[in-house]
C-alpha positions in Angstrom: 156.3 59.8 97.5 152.8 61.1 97.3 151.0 60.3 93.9 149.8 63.9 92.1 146.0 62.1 92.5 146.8 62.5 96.2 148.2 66.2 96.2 145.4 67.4 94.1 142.7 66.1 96.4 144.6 66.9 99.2 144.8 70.8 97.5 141.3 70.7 96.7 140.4 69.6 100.4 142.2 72.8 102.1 140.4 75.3 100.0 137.1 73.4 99.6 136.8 72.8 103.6 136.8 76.7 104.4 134.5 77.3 101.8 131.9 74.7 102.7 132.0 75.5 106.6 131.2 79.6 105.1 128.5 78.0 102.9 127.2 76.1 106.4 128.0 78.5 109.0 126.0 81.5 107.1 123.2 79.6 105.9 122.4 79.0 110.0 123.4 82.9 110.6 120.8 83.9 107.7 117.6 81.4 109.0 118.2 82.8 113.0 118.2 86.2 111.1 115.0 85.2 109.1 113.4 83.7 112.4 114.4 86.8 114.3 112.9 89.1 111.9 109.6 86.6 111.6 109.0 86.8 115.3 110.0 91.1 115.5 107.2 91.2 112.9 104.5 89.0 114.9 105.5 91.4 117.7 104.9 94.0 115.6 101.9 93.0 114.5 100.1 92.2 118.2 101.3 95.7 119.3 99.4 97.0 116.3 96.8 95.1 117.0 96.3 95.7 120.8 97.3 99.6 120.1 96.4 100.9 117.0 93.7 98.8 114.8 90.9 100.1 116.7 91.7 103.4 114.5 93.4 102.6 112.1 91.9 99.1 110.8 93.0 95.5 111.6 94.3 95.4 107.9 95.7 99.2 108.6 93.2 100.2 105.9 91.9 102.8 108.3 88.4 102.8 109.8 85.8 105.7 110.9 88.0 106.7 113.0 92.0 106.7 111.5 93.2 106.8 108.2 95.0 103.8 106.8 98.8 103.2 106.7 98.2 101.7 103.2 98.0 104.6 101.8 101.0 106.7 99.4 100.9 109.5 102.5 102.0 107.0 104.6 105.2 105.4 102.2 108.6 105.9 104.4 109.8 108.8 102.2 106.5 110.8 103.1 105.7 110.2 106.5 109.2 108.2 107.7 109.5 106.5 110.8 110.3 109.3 113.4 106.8 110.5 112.5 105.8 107.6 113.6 107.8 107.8 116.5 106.6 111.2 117.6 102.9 110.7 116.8 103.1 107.9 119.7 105.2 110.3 121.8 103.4 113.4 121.4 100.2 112.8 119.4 99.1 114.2 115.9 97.1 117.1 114.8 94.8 116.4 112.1 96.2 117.4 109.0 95.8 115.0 106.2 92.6 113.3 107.0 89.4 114.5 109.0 89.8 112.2 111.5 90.3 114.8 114.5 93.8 114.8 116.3 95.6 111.5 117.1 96.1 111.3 121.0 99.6 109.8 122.2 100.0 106.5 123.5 102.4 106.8 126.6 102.1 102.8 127.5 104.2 102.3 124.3 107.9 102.0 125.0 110.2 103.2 122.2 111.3 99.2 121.4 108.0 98.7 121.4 106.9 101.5 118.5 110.0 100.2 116.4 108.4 96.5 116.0 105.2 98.5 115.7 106.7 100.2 112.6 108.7 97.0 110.9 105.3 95.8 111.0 103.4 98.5 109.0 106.5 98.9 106.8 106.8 94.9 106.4 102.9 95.3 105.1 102.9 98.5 102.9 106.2 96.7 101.1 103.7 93.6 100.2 101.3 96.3 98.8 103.9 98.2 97.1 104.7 101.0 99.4 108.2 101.3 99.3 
């Protein structure tokens, strides 16, 4: 006959066992998610870089010849991301700033202009654009 010690631990075990391998299993799914996301945003970031700093600053604080994405016009519930989307599609005309009209950038595929985007929106979050 098995002692109640025994039965107890042996209780404590079944549940405890699931719960651990949830703990283990998510904490793995959540730091791929976290190293996914970290190299989306350095993809991001070098897209911005080789497409759109020239114009709109390195630090997207605008230059002479862009405006800067930190900037309230730019938070997501002002200009949201299909503007984005269609300014790199189409091109902008000037409207906010008197920068002259924004030609499109065809060599941008639409993955491409979606890490582009997580990027700015990654950075405006740090500077309290939300």
């Amino acid at each position: 006959m098995k002692s109640s010690k025994t039965i107890i631990w042996s209780g404590i075990a079944v549940v405890a066992l699931p719960v651990i391998l949830y703990v283990l299993f998510n904490k793995s799914l959540i730091t791929a998610a976290k190293e996914e996301e970290k190299e989306r945003l350095n993809l991001g970031k070098q897209l911005y870089s080789d497409n759109c700093a020239s114009c709109h600053g390195v630090t997207l604080q605008g230059t002479r010849q862009g405006p800067p994405f930190i900037h309230k016009i730019y938070e997501p519930s002002h200009h949201g991301d299909r503007s984005f989307y269609l300014a790199v599609e189409k091109g902008v005309r000037a409207h906010h700033w008197p920068f002259g009209d924004m030609p499109a950038i065809p060599d941008l595929e639409h993955d491409d202009v979606s890490a582009v985007i997580e990027y700015i929106r990654h950075e405006q979050r740090k500077k309290g654009i939300k």
